[in-house]
PATORLO-433068 format. One line per 2 residues: their letters; for each residue y, x, z of N, C-alpha, C, O, CB. Coordinates in Angstrom, 1 decimal. Atoms other than C-alpha are relative to their C-alpha. Glycine has a CB too. Layout:
<nodes>
A = Y:X:Z:Y:X:Z:Y:X:Z:Y:X:Z:Y:X:Z  ...
</nodes>
This chain:
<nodes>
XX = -1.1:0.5:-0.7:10.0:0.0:-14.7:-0.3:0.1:1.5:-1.2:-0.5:2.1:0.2:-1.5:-0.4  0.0:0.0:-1.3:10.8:1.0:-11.2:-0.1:-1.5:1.1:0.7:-2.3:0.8:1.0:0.8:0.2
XX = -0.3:0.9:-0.5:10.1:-1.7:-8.4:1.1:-0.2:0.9:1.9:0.7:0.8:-1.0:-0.2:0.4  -1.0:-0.1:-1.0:12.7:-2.6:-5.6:-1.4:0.1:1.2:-2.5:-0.3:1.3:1.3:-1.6:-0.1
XX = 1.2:-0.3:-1.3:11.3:-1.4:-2.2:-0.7:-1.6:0.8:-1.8:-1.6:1.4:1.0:1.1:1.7  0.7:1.2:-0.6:10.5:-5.2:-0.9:-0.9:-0.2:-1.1:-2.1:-0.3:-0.7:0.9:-1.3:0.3
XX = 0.8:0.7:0.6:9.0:-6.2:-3.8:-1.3:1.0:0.1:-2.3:0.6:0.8:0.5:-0.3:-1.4  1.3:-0.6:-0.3:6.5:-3.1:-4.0:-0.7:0.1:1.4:-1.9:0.4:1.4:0.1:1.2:-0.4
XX = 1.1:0.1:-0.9:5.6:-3.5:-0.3:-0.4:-1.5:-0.1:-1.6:-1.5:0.1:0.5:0.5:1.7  0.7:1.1:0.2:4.9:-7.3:-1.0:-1.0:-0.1:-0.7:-1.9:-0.8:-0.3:0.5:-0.8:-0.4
XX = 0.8:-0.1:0.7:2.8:-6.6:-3.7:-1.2:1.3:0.5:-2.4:1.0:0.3:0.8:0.1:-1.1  1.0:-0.8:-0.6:0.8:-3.6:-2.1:-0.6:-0.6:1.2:-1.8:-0.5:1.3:0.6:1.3:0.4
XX = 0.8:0.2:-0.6:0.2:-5.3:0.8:-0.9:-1.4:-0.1:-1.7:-2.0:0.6:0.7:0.2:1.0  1.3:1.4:0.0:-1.4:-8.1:-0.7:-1.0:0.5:-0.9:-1.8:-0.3:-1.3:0.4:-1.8:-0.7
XX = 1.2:-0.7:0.3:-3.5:-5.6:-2.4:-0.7:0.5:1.1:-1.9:0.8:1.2:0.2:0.9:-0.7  1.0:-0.7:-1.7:-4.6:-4.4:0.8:-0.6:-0.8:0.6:-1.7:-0.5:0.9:0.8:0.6:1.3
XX = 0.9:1.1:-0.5:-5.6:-7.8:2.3:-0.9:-0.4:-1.1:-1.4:-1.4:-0.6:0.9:-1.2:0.6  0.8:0.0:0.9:-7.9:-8.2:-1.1:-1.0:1.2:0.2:-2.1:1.0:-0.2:0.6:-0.1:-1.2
XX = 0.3:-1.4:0.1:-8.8:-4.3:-0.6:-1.1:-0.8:1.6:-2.3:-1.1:1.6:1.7:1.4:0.1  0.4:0.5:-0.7:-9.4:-5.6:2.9:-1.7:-0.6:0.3:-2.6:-0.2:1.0:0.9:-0.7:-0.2
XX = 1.0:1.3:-0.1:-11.8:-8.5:2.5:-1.4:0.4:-0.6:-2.5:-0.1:-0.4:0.6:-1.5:-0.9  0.7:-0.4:0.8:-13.5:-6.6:0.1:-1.0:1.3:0.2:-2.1:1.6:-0.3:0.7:0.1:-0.8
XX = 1.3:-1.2:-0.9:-14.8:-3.3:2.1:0.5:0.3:1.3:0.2:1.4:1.9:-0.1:1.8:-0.8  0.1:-0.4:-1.3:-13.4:-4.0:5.5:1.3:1.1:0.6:2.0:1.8:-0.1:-1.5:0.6:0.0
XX = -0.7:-1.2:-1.0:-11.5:-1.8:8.0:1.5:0.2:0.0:2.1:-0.2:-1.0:-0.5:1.5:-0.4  -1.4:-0.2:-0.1:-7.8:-0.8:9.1:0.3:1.1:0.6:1.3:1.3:1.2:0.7:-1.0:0.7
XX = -0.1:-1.1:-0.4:-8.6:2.3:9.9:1.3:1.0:-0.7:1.6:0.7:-1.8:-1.4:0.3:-0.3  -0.4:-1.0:0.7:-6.1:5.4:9.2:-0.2:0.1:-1.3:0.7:0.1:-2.2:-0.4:0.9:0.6
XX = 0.8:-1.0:0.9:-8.8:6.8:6.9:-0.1:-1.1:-1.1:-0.2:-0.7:-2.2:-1.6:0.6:0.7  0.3:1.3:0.9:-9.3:2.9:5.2:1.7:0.0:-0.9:2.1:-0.1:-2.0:-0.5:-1.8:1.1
XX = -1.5:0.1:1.0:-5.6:3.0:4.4:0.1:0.9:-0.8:0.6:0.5:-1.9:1.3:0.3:0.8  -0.2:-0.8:1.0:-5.7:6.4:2.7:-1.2:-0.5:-0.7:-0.5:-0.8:-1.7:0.1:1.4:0.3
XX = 1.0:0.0:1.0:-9.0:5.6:0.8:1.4:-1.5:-0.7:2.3:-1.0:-1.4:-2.2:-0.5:0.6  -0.7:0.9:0.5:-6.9:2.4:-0.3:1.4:0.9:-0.8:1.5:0.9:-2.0:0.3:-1.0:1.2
XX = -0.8:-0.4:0.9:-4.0:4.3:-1.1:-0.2:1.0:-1.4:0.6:1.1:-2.3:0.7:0.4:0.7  0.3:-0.5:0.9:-5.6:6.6:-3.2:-0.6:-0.2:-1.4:-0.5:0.4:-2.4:-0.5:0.5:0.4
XX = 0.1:1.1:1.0:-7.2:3.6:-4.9:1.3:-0.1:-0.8:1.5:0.1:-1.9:-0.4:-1.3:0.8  -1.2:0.3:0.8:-3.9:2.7:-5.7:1.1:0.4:-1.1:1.9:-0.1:-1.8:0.6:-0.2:0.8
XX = -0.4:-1.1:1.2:-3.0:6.0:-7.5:-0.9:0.1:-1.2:-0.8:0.7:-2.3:-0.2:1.5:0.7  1.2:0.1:1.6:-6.0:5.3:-9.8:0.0:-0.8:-0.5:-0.1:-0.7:-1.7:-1.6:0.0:-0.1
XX = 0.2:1.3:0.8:-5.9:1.6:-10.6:1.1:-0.1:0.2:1.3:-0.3:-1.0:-0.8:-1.1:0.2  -1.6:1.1:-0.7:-2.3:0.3:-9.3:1.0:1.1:-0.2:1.9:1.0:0.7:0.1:-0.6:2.0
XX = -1.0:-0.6:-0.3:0.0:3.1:-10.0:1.7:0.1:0.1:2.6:0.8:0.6:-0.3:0.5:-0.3  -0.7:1.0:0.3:2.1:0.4:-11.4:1.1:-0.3:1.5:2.4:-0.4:1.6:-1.1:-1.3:-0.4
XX = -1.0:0.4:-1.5:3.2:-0.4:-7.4:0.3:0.9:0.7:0.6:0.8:1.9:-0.6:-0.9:1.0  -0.9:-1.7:-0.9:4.2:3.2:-6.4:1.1:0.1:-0.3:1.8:0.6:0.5:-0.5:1.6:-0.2
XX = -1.2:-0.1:0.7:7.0:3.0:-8.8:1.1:-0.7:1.0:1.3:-1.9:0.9:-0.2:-0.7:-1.4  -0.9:0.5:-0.8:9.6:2.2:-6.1:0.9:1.4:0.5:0.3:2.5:0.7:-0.9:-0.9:1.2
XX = -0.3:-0.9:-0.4:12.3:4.4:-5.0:-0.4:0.0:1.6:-0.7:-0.9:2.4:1.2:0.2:-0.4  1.0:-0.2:-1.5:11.1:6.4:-1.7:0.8:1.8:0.5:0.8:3.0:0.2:-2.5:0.2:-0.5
XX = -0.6:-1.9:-0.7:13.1:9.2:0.2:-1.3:0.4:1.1:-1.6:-0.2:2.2:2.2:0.0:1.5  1.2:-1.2:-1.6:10.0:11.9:2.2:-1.3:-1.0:-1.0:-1.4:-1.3:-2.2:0.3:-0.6:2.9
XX = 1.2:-0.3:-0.2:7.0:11.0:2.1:-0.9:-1.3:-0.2:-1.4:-1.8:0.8:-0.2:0.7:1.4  0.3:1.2:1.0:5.6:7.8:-0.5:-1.4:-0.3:1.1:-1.1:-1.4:1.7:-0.5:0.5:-1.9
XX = 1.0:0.2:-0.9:2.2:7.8:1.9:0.5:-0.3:1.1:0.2:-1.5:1.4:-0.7:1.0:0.2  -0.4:0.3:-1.0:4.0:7.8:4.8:0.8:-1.8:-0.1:0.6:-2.8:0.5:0.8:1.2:0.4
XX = -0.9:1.6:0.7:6.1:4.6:3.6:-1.3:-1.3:-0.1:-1.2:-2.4:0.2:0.8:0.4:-2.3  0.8:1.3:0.4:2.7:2.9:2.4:-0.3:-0.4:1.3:0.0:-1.5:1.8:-1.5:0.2:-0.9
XX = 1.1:0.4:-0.7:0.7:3.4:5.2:1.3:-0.7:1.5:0.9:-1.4:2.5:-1.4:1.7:0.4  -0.4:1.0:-0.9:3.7:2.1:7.4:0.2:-1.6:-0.4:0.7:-2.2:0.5:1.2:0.4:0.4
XX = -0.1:1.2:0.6:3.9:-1.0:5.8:-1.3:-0.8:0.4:-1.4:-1.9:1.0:0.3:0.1:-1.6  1.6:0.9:-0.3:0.1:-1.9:6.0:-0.2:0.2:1.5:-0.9:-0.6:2.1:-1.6:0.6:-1.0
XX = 0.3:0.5:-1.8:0.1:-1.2:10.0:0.4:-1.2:0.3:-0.1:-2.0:1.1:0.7:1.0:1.3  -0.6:1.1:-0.7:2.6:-3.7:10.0:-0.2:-1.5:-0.7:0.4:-2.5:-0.5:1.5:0.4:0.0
XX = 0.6:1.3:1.3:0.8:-6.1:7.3:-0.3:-0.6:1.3:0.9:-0.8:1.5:-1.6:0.3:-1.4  0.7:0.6:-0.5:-0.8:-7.8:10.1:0.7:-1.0:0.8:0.2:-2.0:1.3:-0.7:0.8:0.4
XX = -1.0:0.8:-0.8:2.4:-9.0:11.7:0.8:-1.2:-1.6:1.5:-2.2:-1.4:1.4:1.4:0.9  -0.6:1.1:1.0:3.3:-10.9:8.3:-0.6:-0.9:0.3:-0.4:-2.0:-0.2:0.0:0.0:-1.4
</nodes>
C-alpha cells in the first residue's frame, strides 16, 4: 500500500532522527548512507507517489528535518 507524500516524509524523517542519534552526522553523504539503509530495511516508506527523482525528494525533506 502506497503512502500519501506527508505521511511518508513524517515517517522517514523520524527514521532519520533515530538513524541520527544512532551514527551521527547530516552530512550529504550521511543522508545517502541513510537512504540506502532505507532501500534495505524500510522500503515500506518509499512507497509514496514521487514525480523525478525519489532521492532528491528524500534528501530534501531531511535538510529541512531540522526546521520541524
Amino acid at each position: 500500500m502506497a503512502l500519501t507524500v506527508a505521511e511518508a516524509a513524517r515517517q522517514i524523517i523520524s527514521e532519520w532522527r533515530g538513524f541520527q542519534k544512532e551514527h551521527g552526522g547530516s552530512s550529504t553523504h550521511d543522508m545517502l548512507t541513510f537512504y540506502m539503509w532505507l532501500q534495505k530495511n524500510r522500503p515500506d516508506l518509499l512507497c509514496f507517489k514521487c514525480k523525478g527523482d525519489r532521492w532528491q525528494r528524500v534528501k530534501g525533506w531531511l535538510q529541512n528535518s531540522d526546521s520541524r
